[in-house]
SEBA-922256 format. One record per residue (C-alpha): residue number from 1; x, y, z; residue in one letter. Coordinates in steps of 0.1 Angstrom, whole numbers, plus 5000, padded with zeros to 4 digits. Layout:
REM residues N
NODE/nr/c1/c2/c3/rest
NODE/NUM/X/Y/Z/A
...
This chain:
REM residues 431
NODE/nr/c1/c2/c3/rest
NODE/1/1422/7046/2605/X
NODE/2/1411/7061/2639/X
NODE/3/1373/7061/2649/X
NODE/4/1352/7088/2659/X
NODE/5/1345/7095/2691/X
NODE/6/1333/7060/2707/X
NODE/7/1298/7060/2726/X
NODE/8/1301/7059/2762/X
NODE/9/1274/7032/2761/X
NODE/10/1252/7012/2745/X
NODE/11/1218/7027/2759/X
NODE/12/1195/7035/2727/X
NODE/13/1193/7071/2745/X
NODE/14/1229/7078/2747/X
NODE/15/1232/7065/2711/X
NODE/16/1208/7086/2700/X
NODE/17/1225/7114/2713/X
NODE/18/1257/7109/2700/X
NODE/19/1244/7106/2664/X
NODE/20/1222/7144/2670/X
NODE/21/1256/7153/2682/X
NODE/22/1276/7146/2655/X
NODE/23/1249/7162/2628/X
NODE/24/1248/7188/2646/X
NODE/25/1290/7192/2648/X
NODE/26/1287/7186/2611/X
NODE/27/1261/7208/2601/X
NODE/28/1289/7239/2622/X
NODE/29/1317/7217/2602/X
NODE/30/1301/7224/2563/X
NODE/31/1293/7262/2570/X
NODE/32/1334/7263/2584/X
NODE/33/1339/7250/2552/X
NODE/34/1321/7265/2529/X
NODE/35/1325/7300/2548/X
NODE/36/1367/7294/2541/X
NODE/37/1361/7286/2501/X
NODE/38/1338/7315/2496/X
NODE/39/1362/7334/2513/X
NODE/40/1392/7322/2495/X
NODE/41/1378/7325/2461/X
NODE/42/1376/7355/2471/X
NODE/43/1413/7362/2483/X
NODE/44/1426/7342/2453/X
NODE/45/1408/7367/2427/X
NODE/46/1412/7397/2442/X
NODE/47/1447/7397/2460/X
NODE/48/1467/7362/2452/X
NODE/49/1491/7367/2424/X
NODE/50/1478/7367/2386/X
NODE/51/1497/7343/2374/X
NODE/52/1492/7314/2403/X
NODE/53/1458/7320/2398/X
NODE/54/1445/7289/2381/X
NODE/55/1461/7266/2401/X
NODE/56/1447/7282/2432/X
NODE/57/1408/7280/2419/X
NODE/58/1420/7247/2408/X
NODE/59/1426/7238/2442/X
NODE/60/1396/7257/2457/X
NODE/61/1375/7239/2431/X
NODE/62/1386/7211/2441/X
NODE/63/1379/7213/2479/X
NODE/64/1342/7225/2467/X
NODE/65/1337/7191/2453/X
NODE/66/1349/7175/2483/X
NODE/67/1327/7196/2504/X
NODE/68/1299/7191/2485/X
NODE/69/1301/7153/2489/X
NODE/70/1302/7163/2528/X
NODE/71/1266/7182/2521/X
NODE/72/1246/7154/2502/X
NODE/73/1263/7129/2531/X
NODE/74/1249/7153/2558/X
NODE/75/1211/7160/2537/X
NODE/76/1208/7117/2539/X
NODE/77/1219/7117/2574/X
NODE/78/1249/7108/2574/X
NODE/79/1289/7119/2582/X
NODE/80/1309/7115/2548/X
NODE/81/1343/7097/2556/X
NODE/82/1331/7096/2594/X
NODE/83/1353/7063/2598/X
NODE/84/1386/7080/2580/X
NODE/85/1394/7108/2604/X
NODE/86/1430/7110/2599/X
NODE/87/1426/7108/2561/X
NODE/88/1402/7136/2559/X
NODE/89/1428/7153/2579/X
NODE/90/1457/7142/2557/X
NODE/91/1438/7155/2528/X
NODE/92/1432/7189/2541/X
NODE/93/1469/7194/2552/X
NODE/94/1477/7191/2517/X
NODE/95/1453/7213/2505/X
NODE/96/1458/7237/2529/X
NODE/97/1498/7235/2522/X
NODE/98/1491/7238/2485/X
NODE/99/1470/7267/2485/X
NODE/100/1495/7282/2505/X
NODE/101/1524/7275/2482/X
NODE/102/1510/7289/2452/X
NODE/103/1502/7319/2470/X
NODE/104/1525/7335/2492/X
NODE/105/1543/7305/2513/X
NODE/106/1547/7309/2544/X
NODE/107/1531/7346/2548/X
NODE/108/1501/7331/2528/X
NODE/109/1467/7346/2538/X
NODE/110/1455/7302/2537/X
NODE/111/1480/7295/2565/X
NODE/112/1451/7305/2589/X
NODE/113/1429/7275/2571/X
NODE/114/1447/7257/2597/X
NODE/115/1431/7268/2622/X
NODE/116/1394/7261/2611/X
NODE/117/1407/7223/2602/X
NODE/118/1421/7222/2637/X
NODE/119/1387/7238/2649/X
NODE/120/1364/7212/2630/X
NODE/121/1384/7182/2642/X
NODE/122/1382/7192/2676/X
NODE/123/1346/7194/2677/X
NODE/124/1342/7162/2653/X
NODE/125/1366/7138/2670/X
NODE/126/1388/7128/2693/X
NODE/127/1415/7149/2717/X
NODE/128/1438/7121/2705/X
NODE/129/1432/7127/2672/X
NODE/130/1429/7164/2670/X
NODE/131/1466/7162/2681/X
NODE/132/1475/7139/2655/X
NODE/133/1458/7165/2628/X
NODE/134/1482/7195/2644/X
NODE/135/1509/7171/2640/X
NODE/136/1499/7168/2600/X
NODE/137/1495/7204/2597/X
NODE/138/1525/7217/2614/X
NODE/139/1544/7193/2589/X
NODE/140/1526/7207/2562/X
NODE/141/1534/7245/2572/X
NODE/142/1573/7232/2577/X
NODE/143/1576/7216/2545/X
NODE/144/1568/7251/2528/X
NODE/145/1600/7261/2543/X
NODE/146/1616/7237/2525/X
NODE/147/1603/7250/2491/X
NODE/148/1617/7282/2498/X
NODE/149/1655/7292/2484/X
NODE/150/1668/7314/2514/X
NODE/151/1646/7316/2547/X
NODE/152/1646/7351/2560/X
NODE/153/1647/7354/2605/X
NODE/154/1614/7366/2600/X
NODE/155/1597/7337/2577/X
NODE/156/1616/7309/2607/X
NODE/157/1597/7332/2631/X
NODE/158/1563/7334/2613/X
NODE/159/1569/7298/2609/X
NODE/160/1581/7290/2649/X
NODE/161/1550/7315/2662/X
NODE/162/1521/7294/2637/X
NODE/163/1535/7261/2651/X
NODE/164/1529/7278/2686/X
NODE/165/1492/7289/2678/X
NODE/166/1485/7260/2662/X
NODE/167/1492/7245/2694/X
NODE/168/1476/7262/2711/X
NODE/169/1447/7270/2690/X
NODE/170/1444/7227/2695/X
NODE/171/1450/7227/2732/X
NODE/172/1419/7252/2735/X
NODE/173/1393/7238/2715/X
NODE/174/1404/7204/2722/X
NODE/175/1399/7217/2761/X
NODE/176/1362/7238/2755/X
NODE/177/1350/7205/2729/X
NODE/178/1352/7185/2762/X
NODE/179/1339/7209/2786/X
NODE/180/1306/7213/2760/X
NODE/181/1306/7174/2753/X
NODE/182/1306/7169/2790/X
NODE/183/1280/7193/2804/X
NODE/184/1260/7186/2773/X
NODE/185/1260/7148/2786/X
NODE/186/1251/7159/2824/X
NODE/187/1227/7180/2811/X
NODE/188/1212/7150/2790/X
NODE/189/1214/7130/2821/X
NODE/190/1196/7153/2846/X
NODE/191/1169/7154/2819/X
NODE/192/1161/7121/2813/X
NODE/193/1165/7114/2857/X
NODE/194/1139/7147/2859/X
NODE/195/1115/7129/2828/X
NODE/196/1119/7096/2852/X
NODE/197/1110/7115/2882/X
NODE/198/1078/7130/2867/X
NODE/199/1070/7097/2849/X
NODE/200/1070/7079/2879/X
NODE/201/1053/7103/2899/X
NODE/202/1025/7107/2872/X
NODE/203/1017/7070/2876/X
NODE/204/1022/7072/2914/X
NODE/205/0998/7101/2915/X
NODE/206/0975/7080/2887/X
NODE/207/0975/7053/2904/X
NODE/208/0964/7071/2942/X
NODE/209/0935/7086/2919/X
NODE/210/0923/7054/2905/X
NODE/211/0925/7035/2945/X
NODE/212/0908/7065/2958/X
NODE/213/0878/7062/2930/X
NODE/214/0875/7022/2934/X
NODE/215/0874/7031/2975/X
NODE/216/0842/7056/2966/X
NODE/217/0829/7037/2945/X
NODE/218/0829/7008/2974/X
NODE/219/0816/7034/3001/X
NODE/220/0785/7044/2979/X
NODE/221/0780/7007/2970/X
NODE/222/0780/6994/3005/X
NODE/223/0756/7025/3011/X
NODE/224/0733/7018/2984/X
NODE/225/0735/6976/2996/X
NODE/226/0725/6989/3034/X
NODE/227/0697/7011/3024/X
NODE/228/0680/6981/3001/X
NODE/229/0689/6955/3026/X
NODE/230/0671/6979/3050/X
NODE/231/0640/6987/3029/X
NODE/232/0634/6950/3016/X
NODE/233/0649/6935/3053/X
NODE/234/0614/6955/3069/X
NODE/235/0589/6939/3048/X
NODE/236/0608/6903/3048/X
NODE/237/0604/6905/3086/X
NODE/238/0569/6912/3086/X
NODE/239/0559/6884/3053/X
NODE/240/0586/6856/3078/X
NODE/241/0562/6868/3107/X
NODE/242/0530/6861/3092/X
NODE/243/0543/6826/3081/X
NODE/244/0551/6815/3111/X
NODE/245/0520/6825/3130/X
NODE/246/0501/6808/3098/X
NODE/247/0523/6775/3106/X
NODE/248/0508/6776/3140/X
NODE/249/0474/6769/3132/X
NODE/250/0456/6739/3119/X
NODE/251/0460/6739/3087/X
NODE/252/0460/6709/3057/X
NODE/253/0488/6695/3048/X
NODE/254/0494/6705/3013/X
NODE/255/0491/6743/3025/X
NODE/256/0519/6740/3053/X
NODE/257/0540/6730/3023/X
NODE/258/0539/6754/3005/X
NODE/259/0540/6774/3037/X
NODE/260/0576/6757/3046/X
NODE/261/0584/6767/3006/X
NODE/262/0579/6805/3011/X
NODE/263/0597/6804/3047/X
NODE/264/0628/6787/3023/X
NODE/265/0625/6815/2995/X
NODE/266/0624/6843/3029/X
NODE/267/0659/6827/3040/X
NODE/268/0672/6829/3005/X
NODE/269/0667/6864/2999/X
NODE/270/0681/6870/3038/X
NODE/271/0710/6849/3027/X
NODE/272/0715/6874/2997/X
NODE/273/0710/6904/3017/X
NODE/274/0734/6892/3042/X
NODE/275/0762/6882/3014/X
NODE/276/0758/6918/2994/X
NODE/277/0760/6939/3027/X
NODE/278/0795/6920/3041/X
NODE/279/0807/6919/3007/X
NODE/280/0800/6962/3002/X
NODE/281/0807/6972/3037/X
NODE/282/0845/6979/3049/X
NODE/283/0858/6952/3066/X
NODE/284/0893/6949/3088/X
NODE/285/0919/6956/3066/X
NODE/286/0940/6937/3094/X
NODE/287/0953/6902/3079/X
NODE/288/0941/6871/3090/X
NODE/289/0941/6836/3084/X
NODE/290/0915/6819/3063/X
NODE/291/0908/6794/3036/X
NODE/292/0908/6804/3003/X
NODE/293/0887/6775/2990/X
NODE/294/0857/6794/3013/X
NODE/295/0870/6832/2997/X
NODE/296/0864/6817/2963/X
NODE/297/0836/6800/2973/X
NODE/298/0825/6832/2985/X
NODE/299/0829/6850/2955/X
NODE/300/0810/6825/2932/X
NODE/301/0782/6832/2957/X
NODE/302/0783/6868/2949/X
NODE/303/0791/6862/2914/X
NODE/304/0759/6838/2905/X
NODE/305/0739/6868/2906/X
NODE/306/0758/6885/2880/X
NODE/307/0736/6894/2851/X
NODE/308/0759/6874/2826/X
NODE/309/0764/6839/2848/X
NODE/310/0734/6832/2827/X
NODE/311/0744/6798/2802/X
NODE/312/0780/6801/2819/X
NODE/313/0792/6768/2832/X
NODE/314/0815/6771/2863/X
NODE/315/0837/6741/2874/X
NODE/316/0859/6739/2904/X
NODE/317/0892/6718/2909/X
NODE/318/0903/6723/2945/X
NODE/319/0935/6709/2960/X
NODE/320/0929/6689/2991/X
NODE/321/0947/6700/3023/X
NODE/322/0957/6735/3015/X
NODE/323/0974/6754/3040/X
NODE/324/0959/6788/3052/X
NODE/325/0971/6820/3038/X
NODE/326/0974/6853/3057/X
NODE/327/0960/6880/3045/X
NODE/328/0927/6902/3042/X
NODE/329/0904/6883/3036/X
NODE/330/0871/6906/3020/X
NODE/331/0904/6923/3002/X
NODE/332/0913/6886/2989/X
NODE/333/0873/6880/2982/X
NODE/334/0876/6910/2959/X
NODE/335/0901/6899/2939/X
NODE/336/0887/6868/2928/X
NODE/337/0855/6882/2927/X
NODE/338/0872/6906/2898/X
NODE/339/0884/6877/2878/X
NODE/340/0850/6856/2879/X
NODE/341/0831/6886/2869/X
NODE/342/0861/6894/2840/X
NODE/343/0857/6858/2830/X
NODE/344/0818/6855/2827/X
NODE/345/0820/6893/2808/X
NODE/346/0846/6873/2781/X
NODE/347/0823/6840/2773/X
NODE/348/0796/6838/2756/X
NODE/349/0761/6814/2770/X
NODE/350/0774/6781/2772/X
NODE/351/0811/6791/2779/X
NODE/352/0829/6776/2809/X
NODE/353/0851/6792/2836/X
NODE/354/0873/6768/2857/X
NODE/355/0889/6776/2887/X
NODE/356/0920/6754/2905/X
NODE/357/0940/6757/2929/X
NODE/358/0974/6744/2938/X
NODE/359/1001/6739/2963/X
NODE/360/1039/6744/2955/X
NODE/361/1070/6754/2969/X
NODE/362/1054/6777/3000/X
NODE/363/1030/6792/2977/X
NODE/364/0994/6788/2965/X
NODE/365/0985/6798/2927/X
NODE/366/0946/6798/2917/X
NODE/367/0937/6794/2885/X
NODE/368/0910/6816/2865/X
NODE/369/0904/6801/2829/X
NODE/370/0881/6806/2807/X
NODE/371/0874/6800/2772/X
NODE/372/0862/6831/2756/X
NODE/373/0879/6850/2725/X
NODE/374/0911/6857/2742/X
NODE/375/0931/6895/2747/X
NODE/376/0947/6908/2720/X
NODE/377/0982/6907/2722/X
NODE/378/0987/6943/2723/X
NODE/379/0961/6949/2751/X
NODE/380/0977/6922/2776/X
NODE/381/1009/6947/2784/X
NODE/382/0982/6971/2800/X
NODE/383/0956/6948/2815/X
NODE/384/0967/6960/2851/X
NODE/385/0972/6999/2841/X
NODE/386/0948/7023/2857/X
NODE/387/0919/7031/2835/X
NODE/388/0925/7004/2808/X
NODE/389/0893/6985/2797/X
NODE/390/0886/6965/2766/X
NODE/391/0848/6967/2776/X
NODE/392/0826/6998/2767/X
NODE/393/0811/6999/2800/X
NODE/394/0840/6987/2824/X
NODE/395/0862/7016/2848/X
NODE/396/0894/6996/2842/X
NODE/397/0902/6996/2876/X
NODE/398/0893/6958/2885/X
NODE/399/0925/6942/2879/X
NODE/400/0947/6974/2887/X
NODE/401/0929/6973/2925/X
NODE/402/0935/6931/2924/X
NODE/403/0971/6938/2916/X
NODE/404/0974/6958/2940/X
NODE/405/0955/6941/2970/X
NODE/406/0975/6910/2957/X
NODE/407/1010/6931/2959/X
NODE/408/1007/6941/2990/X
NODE/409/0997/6905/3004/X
NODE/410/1036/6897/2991/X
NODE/411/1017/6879/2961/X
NODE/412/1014/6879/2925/X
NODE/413/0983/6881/2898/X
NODE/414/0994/6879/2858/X
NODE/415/0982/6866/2825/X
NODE/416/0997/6834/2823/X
NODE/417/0981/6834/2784/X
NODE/418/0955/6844/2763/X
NODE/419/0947/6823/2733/X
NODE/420/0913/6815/2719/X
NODE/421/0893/6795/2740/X
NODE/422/0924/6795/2770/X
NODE/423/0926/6828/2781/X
NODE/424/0944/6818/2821/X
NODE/425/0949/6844/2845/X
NODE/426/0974/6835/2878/X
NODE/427/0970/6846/2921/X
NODE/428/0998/6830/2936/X
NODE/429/0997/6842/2973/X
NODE/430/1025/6832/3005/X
NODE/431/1014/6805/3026/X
């Protein structure tokens, strides 16, 4: 038995579209058929003659049966006999031949239901075995020569000139079947390249939208950080002023401590100023060399003001003698900045966050663990995607911007896992 016509390759796509083709061939295939019984119960009752009559309904009846099996196979989805070609074409050759010796042999009105067998097949199956089918059928048609007593010059000539069509009639649909599969697959082609295209520009152009938004929303930060470092710097001047010029005069000694007290509470709240305007203003986006024990040190500066560091418990594990990496460094500062912040929003008061860093093979990995709830499993395939957030009042654009920062310093940032209580997130940057 000779298959169907065999996929061109195993992509799900392709599949797919073989299998529309074929219902769709099969679907043309049962009106043929049912078109050529309709049609010949017709002929048989109205022009065959009388007394053949029976056996030619017989034999119609009989190909309605087979066609309806073809229906209820096509109504579940499937091709009836699909893996039998040559079969289904054996079987129609003798119908075909049948119904035309009962009728009228060789000048039978049926002889052209070789045709529309030669027509289905070569939209169904194969060019090889199309030709095998006109080779059944122009046996079929010759052996009703045989059946005959005397063959007139003009029966050998009907039967020379049906061979020919049939031939023919194979060559041609055999030929256009091909043409049609072909274009039909370069059409398929060009559409799933052109649904790529746009994909991929969608989530380019996505993806330019959500940097642009996290670089606005950075430009009216570091504004907003310049005017209240500005406002509060004024009066912190004046109030440091008045301290000093109090330190200079006689006073007891339990007042010029508590004097030296507010001058140590003025720093701090300089010191904070001075961290939230570097970290909010744009710095060089040219790459340098730096530490990236003093970045993350950096960043749990900024991060202990966070309005959920409260009850969190924040342990550090630093490798000694860590090369320097190259790369920018407020950019860098930013990133882990992202995953302190992400970490503190998943714990609860008394949760800890621990943060390690390593050495191996030209590369150094920081780890950012901490032991809240975990990600759901189908939410960790779009943690870095544009817009995605599992918080009701993040932008989720915190760990698409570290990916990229961390991308374009020849790095890499992933979920290494997220379990209950473990939930590990990865920067490995290029020494």
């Amino acid at each position: 038995m000779m298959p169907t016509l065999p996929l061109q390759t195993i992509d799900p796509e392709t599949q797919q579209a073989e299998a529309d083709w074929q219902l769709s061939v099969e679907w043309i295939t049962l009106r043929i058929r049912w078109f050529g019984l309709i049609v010949g119960y017709l002929v048989v009752n109205t022009l065959s003659p009388a007394d053949h009559r029976p056996y030619l309904n017989g034999i119609l009846t009989l190909g309605a049966v087979y066609a309806m099996f073809d229906l209820v196979w096509h109504w579940r989805g499937e091709v009836f006999l699909s893996r039998a070609p040559l079969f289904t074409s054996l079987m129609e050759a003798i119908f075909i031949g049948l119904l035309c010796h009962f009728d009228k042999g060789l000048d039978s009105f049926f002889r052209y239901y070789y045709f529309l067998s030669l027509l289905v097949c070569a939209i169904r199956y194969t060019p090889l075995i199309t030709y095998s089918t006109f080779a059944l059928h122009a046996t079929s048609y010759s052996l009703l020569a045989f059946t005959l007593s005397t063959a007139t010059v003009d029966q050998v000539g009907t039967l020379i000139l049906m061979i020919v069509f049939m031939g023919w009639a194979t060559w041609a649909s055999t030929s256009l079947t091909m043409l049609l599969r072909e274009t039909g697959q370069k059409l398929s082609t060009l559409n799933r390249d052109l649904e790529g295209r746009i994909a991929r520009r969608t989530r380019e152009l996505q993806q330019s939208q959500a940097l642009l938004v996290q670089q606005e929303k950075q430009a009216a930060f570091g504004l907003l950080a310049a005017g209240i470092a500005h406002e509060v710097g004024n009066p912190l001047a004046a109030i440091s002023s008045l301290v000093q010029l109090m330190n200079r005069k006689k006073l007891d000694p339990e007042m010029h401590e508590r004097l030296g007290l507010i001058d140590e509470q003025l720093l701090r709240i300089q010191r904070t100023l001075r961290e939230l305007i570097e970290f909010s203003r744009p710095g060089l986006q040219q790459a340098t060399r730096f530490d990236v024990h003093e970045v993350i040190s950096n960043a749990l500066n900024i991060a202990k003001y966070y309005k959920r560091k409260k009850g969190k418990v924040i342990r550090t594990r630093f490798a000694e003698d860590l090369p320097q990496i190259a790369a920018v460094r407020d950019q860098i500062l930013q990133v882990f900045l992202n995953l302190v912040l992400n970490a503190m929003d998943a714990t609860e008061e008394g949760g800890v966050i621990e943060i390690e860093t390593a050495f191996e093979v030209g590369q150094i990995h920081v780890r950012v663990k901490d032991n809240g709830q975990g990600i759901a499993e189908f939410d960790q395939a779009k943690l870095f995607e544009p817009y995605f957030t599992t918080k009701s009042t993040g932008t989720g654009l915190g760990l698409f911007v570290s990916r990229n920062i961390v991308e374009r310093a020849r790095g890499r940032i992933r979920l290494q896992q997220s379990l209950p209580g473990d939930t590990t997130f990865v920067v490995s940057l290029p020494c």
